[in-house]
Kinemage of the C-alpha trace (Angstrom):
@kinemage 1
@onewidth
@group {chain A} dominant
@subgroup {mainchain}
@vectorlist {calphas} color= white
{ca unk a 1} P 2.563 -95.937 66.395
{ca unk a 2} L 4.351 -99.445 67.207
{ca unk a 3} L 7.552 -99.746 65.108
{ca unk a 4} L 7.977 -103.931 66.467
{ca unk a 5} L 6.005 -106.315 68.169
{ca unk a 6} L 9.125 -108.325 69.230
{ca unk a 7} L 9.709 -108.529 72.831
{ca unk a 8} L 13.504 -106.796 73.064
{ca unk a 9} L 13.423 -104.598 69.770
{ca unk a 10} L 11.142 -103.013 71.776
{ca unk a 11} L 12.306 -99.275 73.004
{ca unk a 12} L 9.636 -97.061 72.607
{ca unk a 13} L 6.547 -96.884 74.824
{ca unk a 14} L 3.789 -97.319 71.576
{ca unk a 15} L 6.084 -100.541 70.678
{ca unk a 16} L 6.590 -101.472 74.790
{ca unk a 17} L 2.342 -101.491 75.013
{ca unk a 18} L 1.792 -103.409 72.098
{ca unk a 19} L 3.963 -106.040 73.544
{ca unk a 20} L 2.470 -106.194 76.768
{ca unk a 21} L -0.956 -106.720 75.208
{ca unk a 22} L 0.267 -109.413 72.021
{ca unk a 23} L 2.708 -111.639 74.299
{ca unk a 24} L 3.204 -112.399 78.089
{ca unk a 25} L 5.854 -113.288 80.381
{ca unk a 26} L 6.371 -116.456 82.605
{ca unk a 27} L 5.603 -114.095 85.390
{ca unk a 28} L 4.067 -111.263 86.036
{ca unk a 29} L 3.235 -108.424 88.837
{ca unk a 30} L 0.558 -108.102 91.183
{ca unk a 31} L -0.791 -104.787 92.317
{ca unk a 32} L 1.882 -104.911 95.382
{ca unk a 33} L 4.671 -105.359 92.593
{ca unk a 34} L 4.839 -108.989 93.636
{ca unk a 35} L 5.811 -111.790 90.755
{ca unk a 36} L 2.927 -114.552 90.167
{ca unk a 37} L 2.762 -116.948 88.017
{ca unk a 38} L 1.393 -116.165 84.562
{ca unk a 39} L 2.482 -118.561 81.946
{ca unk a 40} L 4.104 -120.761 84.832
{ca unk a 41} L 1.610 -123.141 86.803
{ca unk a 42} L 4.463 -123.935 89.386
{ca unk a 43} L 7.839 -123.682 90.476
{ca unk a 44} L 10.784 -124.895 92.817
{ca unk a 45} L 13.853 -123.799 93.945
{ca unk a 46} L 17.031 -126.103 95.266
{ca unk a 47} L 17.652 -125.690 98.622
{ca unk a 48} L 20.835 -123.787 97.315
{ca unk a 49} L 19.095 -121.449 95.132
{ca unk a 50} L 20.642 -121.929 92.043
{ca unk a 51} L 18.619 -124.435 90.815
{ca unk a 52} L 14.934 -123.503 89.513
{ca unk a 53} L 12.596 -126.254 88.119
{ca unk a 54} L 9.697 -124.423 86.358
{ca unk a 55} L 6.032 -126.214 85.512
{ca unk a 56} L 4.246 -124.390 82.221
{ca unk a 57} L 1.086 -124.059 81.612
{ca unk a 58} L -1.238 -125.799 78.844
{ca unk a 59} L -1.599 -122.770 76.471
{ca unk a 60} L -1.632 -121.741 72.869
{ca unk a 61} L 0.110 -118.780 70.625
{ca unk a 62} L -2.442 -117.179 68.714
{ca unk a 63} L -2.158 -119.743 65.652
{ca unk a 64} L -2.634 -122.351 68.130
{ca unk a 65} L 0.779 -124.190 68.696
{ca unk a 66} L 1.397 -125.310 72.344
{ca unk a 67} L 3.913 -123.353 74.167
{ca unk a 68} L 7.041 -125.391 74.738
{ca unk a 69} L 9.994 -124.947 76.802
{ca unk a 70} L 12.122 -124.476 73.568
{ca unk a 71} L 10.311 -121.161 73.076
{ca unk a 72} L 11.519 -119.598 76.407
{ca unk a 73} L 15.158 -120.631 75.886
{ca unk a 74} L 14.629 -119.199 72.065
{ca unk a 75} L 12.711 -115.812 73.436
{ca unk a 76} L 15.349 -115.452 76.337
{ca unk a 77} L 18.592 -116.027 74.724
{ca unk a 78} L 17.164 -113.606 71.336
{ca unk a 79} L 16.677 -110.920 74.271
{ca unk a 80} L 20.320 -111.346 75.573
{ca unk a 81} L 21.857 -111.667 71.735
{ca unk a 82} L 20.330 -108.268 70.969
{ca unk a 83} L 21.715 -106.209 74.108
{ca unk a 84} L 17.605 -105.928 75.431
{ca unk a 85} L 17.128 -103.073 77.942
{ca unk a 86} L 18.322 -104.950 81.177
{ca unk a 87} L 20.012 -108.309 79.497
{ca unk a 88} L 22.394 -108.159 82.327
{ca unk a 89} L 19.856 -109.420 84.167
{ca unk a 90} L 20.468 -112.522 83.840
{ca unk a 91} L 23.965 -112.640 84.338
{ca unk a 92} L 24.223 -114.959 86.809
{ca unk a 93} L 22.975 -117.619 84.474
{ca unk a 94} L 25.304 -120.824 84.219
{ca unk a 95} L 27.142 -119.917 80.595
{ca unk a 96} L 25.824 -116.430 80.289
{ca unk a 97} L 29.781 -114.982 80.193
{ca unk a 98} L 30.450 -117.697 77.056
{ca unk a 99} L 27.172 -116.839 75.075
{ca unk a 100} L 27.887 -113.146 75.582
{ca unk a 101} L 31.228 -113.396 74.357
{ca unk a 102} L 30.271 -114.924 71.503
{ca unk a 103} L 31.950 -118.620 72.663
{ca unk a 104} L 29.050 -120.373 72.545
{ca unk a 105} L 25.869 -120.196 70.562
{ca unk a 106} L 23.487 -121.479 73.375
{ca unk a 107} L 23.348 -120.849 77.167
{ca unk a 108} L 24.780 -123.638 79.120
{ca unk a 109} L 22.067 -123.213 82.314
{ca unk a 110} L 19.205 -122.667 80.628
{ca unk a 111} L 17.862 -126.331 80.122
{ca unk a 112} L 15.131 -128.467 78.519
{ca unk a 113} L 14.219 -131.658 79.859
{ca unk a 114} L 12.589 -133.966 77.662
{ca unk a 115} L 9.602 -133.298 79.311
{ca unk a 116} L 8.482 -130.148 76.963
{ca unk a 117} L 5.927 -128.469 79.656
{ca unk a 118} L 9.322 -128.449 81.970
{ca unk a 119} L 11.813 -125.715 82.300
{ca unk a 120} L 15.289 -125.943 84.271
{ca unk a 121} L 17.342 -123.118 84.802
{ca unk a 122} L 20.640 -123.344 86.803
{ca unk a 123} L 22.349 -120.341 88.264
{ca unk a 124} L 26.388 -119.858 89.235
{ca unk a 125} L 25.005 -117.452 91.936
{ca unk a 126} L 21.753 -117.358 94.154
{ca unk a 127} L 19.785 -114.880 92.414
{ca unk a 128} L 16.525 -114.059 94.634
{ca unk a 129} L 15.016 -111.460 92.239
{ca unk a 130} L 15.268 -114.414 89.560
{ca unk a 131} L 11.453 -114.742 89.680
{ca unk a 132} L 10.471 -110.702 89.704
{ca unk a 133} L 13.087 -110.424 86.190
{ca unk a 134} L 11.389 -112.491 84.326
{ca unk a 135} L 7.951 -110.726 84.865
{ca unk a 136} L 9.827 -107.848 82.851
{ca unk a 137} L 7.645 -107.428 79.706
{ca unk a 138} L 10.897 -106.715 77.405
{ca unk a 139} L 11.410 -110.923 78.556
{ca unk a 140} L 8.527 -112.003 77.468
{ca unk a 141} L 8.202 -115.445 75.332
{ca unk a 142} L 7.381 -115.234 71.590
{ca unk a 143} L 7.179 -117.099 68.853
{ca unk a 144} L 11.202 -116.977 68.466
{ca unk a 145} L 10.985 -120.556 67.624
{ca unk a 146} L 9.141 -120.096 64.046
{ca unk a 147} L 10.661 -116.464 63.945
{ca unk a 148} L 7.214 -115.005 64.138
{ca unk a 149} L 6.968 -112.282 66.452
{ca unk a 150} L 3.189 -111.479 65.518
{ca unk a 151} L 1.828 -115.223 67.022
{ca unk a 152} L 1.817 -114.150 71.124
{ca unk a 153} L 0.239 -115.605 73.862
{ca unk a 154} L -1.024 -112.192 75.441
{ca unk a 155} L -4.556 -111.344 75.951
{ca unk a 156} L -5.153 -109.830 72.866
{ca unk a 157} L -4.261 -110.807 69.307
{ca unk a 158} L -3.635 -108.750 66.461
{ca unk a 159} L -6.396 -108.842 63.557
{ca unk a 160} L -4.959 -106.292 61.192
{ca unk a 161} L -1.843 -104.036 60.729
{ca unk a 162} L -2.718 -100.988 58.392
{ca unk a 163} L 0.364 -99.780 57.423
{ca unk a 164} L 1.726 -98.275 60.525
{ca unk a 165} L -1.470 -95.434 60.221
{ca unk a 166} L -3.941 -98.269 62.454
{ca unk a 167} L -3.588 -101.706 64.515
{ca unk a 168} L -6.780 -103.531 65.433
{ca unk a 169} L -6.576 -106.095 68.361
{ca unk a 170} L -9.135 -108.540 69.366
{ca unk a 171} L -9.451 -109.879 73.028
{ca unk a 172} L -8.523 -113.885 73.122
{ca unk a 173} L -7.876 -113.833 77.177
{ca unk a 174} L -10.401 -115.872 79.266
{ca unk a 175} L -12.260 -112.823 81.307
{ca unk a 176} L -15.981 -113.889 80.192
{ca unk a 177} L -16.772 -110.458 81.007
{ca unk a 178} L -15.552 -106.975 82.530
{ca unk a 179} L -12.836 -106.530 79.911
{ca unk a 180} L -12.236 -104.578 76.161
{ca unk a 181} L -13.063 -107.035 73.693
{ca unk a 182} L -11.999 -105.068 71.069
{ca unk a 183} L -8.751 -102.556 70.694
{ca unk a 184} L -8.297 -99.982 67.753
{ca unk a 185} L -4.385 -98.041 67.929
{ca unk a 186} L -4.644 -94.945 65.817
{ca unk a 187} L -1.886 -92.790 64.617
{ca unk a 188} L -3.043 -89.328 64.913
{ca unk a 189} L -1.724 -85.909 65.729
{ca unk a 190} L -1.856 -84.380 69.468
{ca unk a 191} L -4.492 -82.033 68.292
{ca unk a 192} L -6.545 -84.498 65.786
{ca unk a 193} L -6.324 -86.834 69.077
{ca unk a 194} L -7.678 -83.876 71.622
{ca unk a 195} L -10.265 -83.207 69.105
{ca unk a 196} L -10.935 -87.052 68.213
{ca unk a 197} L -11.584 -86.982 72.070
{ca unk a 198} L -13.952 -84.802 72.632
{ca unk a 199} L -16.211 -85.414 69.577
{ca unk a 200} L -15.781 -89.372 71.165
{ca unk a 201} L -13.818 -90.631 68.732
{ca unk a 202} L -11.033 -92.163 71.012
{ca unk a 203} L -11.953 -93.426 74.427
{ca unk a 204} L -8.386 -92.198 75.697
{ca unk a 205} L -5.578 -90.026 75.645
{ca unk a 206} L -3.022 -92.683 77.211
{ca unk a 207} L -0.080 -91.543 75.341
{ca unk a 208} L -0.113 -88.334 74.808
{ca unk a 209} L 2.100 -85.893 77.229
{ca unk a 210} L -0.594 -83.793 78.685
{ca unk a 211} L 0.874 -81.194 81.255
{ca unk a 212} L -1.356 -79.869 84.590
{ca unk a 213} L -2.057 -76.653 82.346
{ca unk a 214} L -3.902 -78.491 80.060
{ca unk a 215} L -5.747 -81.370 82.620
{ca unk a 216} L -8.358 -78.641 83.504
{ca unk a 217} L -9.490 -77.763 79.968
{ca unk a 218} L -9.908 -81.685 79.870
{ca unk a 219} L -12.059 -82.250 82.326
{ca unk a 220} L -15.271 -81.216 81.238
{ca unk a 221} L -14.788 -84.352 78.545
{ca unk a 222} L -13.020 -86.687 80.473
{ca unk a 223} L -12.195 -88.651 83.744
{ca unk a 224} L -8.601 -88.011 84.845
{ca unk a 225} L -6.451 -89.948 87.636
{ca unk a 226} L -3.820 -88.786 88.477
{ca unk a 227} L -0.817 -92.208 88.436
{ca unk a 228} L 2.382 -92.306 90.709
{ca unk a 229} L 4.314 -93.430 87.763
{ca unk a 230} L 7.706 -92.642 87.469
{ca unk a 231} L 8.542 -90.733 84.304
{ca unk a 232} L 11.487 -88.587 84.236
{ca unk a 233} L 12.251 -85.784 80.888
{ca unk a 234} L 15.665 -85.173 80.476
{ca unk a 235} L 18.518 -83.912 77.973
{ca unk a 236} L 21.259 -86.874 76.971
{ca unk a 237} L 24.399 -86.779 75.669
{ca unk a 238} L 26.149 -89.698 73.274
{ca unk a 239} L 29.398 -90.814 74.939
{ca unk a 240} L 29.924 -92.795 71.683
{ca unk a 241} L 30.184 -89.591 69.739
{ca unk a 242} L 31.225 -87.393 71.988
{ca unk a 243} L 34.128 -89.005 74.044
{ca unk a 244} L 35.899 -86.558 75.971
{ca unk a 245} L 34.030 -85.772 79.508
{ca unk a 246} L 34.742 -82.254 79.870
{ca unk a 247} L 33.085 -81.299 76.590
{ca unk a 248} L 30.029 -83.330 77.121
{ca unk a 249} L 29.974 -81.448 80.785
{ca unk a 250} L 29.939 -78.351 79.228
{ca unk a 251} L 27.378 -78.928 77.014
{ca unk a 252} L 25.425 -79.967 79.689
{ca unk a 253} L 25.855 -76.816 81.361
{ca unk a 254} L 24.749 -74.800 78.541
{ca unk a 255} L 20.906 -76.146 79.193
{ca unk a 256} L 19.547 -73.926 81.992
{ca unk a 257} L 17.030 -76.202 83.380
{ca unk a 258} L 15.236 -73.596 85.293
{ca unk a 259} L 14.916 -71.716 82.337
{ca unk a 260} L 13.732 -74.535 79.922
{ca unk a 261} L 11.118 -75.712 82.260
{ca unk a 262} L 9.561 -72.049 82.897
{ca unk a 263} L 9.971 -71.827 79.113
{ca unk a 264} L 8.413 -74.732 78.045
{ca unk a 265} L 6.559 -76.627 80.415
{ca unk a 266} L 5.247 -73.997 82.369
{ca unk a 267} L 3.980 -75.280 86.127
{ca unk a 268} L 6.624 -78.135 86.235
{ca unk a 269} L 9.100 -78.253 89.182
{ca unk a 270} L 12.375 -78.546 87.525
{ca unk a 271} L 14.681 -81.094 89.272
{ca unk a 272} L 18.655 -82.372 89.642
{ca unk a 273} L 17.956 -85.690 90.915
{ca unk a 274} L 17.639 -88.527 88.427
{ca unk a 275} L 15.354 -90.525 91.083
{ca unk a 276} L 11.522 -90.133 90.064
{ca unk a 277} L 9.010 -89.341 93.088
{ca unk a 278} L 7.712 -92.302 94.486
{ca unk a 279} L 11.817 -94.713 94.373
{ca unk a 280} L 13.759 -94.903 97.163
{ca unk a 281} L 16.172 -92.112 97.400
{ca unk a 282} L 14.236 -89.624 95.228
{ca unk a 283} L 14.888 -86.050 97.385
{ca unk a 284} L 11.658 -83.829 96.216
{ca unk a 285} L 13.728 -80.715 97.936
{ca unk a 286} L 17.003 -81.067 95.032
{ca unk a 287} L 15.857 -78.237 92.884
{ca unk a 288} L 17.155 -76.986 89.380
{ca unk a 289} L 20.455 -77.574 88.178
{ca unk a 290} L 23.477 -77.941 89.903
{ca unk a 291} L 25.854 -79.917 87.618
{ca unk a 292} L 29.690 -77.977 88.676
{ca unk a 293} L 29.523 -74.623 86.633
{ca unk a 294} L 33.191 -74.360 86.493
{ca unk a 295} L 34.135 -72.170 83.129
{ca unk a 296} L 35.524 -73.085 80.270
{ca unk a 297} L 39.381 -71.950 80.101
{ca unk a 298} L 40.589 -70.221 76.790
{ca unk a 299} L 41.778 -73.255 75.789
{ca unk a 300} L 38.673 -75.372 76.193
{ca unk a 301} L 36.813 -72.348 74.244
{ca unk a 302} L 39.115 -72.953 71.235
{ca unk a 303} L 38.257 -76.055 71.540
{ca unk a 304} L 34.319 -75.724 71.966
{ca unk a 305} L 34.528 -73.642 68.644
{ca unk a 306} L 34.245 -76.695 66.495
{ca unk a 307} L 31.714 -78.417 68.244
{ca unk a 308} L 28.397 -78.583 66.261
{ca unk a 309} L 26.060 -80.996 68.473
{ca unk a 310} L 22.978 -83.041 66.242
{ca unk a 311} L 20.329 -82.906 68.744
{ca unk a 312} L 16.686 -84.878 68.233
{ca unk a 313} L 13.516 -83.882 70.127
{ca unk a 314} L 11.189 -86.632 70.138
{ca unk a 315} L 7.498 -85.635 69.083
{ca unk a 316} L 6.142 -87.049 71.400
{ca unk a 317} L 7.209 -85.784 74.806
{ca unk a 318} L 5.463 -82.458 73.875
{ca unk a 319} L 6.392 -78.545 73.808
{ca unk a 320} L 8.605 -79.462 70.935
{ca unk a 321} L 8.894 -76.476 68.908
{ca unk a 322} L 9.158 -74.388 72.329
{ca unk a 323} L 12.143 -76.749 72.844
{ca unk a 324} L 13.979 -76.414 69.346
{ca unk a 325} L 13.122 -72.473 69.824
{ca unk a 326} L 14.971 -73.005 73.186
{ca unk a 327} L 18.038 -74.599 72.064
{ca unk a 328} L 18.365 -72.353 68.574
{ca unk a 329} L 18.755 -69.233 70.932
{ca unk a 330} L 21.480 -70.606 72.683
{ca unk a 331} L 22.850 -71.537 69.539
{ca unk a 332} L 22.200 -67.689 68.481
{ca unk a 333} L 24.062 -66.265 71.906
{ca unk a 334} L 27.290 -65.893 72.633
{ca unk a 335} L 28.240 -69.572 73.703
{ca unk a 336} L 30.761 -71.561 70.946
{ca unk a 337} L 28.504 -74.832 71.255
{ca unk a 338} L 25.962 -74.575 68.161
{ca unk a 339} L 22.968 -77.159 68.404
{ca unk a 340} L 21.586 -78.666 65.162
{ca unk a 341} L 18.199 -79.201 65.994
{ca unk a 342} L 15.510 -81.874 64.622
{ca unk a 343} L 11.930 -83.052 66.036
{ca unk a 344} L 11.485 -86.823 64.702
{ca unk a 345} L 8.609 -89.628 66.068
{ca unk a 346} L 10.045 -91.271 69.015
{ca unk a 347} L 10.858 -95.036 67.440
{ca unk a 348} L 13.588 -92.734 64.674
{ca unk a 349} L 15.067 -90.865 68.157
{ca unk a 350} L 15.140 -94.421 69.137
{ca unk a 351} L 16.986 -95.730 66.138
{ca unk a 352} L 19.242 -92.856 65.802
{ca unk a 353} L 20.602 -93.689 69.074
{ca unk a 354} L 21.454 -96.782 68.915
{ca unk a 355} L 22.455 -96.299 65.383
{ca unk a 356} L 25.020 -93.697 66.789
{ca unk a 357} L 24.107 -90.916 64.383
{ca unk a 358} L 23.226 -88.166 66.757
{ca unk a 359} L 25.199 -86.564 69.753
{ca unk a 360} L 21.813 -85.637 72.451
{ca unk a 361} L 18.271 -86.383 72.458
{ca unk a 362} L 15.441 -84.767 74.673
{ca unk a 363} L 12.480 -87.082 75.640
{ca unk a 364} L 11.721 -89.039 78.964
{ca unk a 365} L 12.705 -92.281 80.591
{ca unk a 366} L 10.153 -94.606 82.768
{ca unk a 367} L 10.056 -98.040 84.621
{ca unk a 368} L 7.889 -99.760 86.141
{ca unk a 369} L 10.305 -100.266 89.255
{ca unk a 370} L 13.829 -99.153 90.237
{ca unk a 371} L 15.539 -102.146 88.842
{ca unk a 372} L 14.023 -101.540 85.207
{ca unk a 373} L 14.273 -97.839 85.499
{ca unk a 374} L 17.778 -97.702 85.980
{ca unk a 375} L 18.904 -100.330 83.848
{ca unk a 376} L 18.182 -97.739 81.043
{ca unk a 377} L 22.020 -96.696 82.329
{ca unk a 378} L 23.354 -100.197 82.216
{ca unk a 379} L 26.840 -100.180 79.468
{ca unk a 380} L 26.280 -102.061 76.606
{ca unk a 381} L 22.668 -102.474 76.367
{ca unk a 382} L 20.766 -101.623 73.018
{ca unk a 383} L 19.772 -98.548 73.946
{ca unk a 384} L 22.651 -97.015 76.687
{ca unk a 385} L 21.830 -93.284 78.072
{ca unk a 386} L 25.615 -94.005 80.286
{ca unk a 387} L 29.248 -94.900 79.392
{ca unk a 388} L 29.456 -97.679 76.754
{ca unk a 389} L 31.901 -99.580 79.034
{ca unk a 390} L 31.376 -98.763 82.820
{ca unk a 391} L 32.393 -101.345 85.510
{ca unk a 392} L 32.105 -99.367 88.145
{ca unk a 393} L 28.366 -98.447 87.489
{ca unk a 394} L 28.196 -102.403 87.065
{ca unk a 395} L 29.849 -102.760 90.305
{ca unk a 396} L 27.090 -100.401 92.259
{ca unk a 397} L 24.091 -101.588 90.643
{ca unk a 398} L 24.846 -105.369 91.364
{ca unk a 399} L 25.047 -104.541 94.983
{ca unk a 400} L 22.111 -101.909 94.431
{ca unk a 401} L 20.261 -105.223 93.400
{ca unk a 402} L 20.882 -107.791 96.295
{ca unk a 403} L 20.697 -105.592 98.974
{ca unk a 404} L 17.634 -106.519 101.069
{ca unk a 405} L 18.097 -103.742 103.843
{ca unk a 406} L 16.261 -100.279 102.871
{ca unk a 407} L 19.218 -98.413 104.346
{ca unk a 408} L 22.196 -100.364 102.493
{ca unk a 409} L 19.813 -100.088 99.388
{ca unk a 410} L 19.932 -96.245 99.592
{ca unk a 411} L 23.347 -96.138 100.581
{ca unk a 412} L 24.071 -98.021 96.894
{ca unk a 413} L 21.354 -95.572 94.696
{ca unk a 414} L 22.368 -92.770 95.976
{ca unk a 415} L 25.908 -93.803 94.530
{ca unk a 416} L 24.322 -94.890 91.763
{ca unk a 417} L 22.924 -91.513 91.118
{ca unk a 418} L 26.177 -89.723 91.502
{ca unk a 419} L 28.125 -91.994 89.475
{ca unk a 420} L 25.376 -90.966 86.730
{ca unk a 421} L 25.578 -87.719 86.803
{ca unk a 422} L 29.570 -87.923 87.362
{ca unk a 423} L 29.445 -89.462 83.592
{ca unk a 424} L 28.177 -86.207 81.876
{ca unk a 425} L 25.642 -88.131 79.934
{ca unk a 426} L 22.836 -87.328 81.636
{ca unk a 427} L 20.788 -84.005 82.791
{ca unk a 428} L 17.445 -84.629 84.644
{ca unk a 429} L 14.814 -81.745 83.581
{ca unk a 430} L 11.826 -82.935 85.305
{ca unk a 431} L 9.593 -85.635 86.993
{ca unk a 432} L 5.579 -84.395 85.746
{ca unk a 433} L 2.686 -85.888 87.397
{ca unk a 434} L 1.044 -88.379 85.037
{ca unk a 435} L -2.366 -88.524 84.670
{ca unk a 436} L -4.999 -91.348 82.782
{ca unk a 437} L -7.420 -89.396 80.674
{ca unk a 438} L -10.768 -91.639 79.688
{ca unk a 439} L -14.028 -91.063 78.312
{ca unk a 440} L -16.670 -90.103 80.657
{ca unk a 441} L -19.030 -92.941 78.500
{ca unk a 442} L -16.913 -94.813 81.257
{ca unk a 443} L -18.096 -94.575 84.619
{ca unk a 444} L -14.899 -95.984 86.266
{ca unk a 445} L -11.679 -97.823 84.903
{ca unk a 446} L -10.004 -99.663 87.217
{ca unk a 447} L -6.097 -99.689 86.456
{ca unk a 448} L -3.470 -101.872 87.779
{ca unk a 449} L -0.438 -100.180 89.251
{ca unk a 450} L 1.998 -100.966 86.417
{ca unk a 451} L 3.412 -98.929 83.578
{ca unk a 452} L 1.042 -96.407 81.543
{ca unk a 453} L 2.418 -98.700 78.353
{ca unk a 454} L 1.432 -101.752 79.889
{ca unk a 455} L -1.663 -100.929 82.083
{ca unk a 456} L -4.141 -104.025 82.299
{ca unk a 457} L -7.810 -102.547 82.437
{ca unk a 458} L -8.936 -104.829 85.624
{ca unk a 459} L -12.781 -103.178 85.520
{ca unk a 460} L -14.726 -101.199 82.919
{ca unk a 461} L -17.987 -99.991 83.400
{ca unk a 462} L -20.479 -98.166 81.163
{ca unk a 463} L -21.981 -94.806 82.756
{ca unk a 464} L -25.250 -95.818 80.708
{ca unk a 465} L -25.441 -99.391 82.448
{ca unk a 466} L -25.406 -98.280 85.475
């Protein structure tokens, strides 16, 4: 279930849907990934670029206050102040170095006219992707103002908040028809939900991990479509806890990923490249591991002797227990690394992390696009799966993002990649087809091609209507 309705607390994908649904961001993506205006009317740009003027439109949180421009400088500068998933992002804002370092308490180029429906923000650098960043849902504007996260101006508002078990949403949005009026989150178990399902229950199975083994035995109760979304499982290792390089490489090399993946998610292609299927640079032929397998010398085993690694499995990536099973046999062989194995819901992994209480995680990483995806790696964010301090990666994916030739752009991921996996932070396991799983009482839902934790229905339809 959702741990936070606020915007950049957000890190796990029941939290990262409830957001997308309760608030909404000054812009937001078509179905060819394109940024339109959504809480913006209108726009310009100087003739330099580092000007933009924005024009907001006439609408009301859910307790019926007018958005001002006061609530986008609030919403954006909480996102930055909390290290958001992707806050660099708007590092090329006028006074963005000062209110990072803690030198000023407001951000000098984001600006409010007196006019309240008026937005100005000034850059120090022509930033063309301005526009696309702040369609990001993790940016999108809340009621920072009054400090009530709850009060959105999303298409649905939430009507009650059982005590983390059940959330109810209601549909305020202005679709007169075509769309869910109603929304009902419940927190149940992967079987209880499977069994929910076919006794009609739930209409969907959105967010549970359901593997191609199990899609057939589906199908007689359910519609599936198969999504190109990127999703990508993996095994990561805490640089904060576990600082020296050579250590975290070898524990990296003690997870056979071949052998996991037959093991436990039996039917998956295991992979080495970090790049889902479907991003630029993603090479489907990179198969299995191939981290450098050099061995420990006798005095790196001394040293692995002592090493004890905490390791969570989130419960809901699925094949958990085949996982811990996994990992206690290597524990149980002859290597010196012992792993101290726990299976907790995916908002404690979540909090654990960036709490720095645990040394490696297993669950799986997703964007929408390449730009979000990887700036799950980016140092210092709230939730870093790379190097706490990293220029260099800094210095690729800032080039990685204003390239506007295909070729230069690869040139710059595929760097980006290797200075990844050159960290030892960071073992791909595998990229799994995703699928949407509805009730046939549907006869067709229409999807847009965004994330499976922000998908906006665009058409429902009734099998008995029609």
């Amino acid at each position: 279930m959702p741990k936070t309705v606020i915007p950049p607390l957000a890190v796990d994908i029941f939290s990262y849907s409830l957001v997308s649904k309760v608030h909404a961001t000054l812009f937001k993506l078509d179905e060819n990934k394109k940024p339109i205006p959504n809480l913006v009317k209108d726009f310009k740009v100087s003739q330099d670029g580092l000007i933009y003027t924005f024009y907001l439109k006439k609408v009301f949180f859910h307790n019926g206050r007018l958005l001002e421009n006061e609530d986008i400088k609030k919403s954006l500068e909480y996102a930055i102040t909390k290290r958001a998933i992707n806050y660099e992002y708007f590092n090329k804002i006028k006074g963005y170095d000062e209110f990072i370092a803690n030198k000023t308490h407001k951000i000098e180029g984001i600006i409010l006219p007196k006019l309240k429906n008026q937005l100005i923000i000034r850059l120090k650098i022509a930033d063309y992707k301005l526009i696309h960043k702040l369609s990001d849902v993790t940016f999108s504007i809340w009621d920072a103002k009054q400090e009530k996260p709850i009060n959105g101006l999303g298409d649905f508002k939430i009507s009650s908040w059982k005590n983390n078990v059940e959330i109810n949403l209601d549909y305020v949005g202005q679709k007169t028809s075509g769309s869910v009026k109603k929304i009902r989150l419940v927190k149940k178990s992967k079987r209880d939900a499977i069994e929910g399902f076919k006794r009609n229950s739930f209409d969907d199975l959105f967010f549970y991990p359901i593997f191609k083994k199990n899609v057939e035995i589906l199908r007689e109760f359910a519609h599936i479509q198969k999504t190109y979304f990127p999703r990508t499982y993996y095994f990561a290792v805490n640089s904060r806890r576990i600082k020296n390089k050579r250590v975290r490489q070898l524990i990296l090399q003690r997870i056979n990923v071949n052998d996991l993946v037959k093991r436990c998610f039996y039917g998956e292609k295991p992979t080495n490249t970090i790049i889902p299927p479907g991003f630029l640079g993603h090479d489907s032929s990179d198969y299995g591991a191939k981290i450098n397998q050099q061995q420990a010398s006798s005095s790196e085993q001394d040293l692995l002797t002592s090493i004890s690694v905490k390791v969570i499995i989130s419960e809901a990536i699925g094949s958990e227990k085949c996982i811990k099973s996994y990992l206690n046999d290597l524990s149980n062989s002859t290597t010196k690394i012992i792993f101290n194995v726990e299976i907790l819901p995916i908002s404690n992994v979540a909090k654990s992390w960036i709490n720095n209480s645990i040394d490696a995680y297993i669950a799986y990483a997703e964007g929408e696009s390449a730009m979000n995806y990887f700036g799950n790696f980016s140092p210092g964010s709230s939730f870093p799966l790379g190097l706490i301090e990293d220029e260099k990666f800094n210095s690729i994916f800032s080039k990685y993002m204003s390239e506007k030739d295909d070729f230069n752009k690869l040139q710059s991921v595929k760097k980006l990649e290797n200075h990844i996996k050159s960290n030892m932070t960071f073992k791909p396991l595998f990229h799994p087809d995703v699928f949407f799983i509805y009730s046939k009482k549907y006869k067709k839902i229409k999807f847009s091609f965004e994330s499976i934790s922000s998908f906006e229905v665009k058409n429902l339809s009734l099998a008995n209507k029609l």
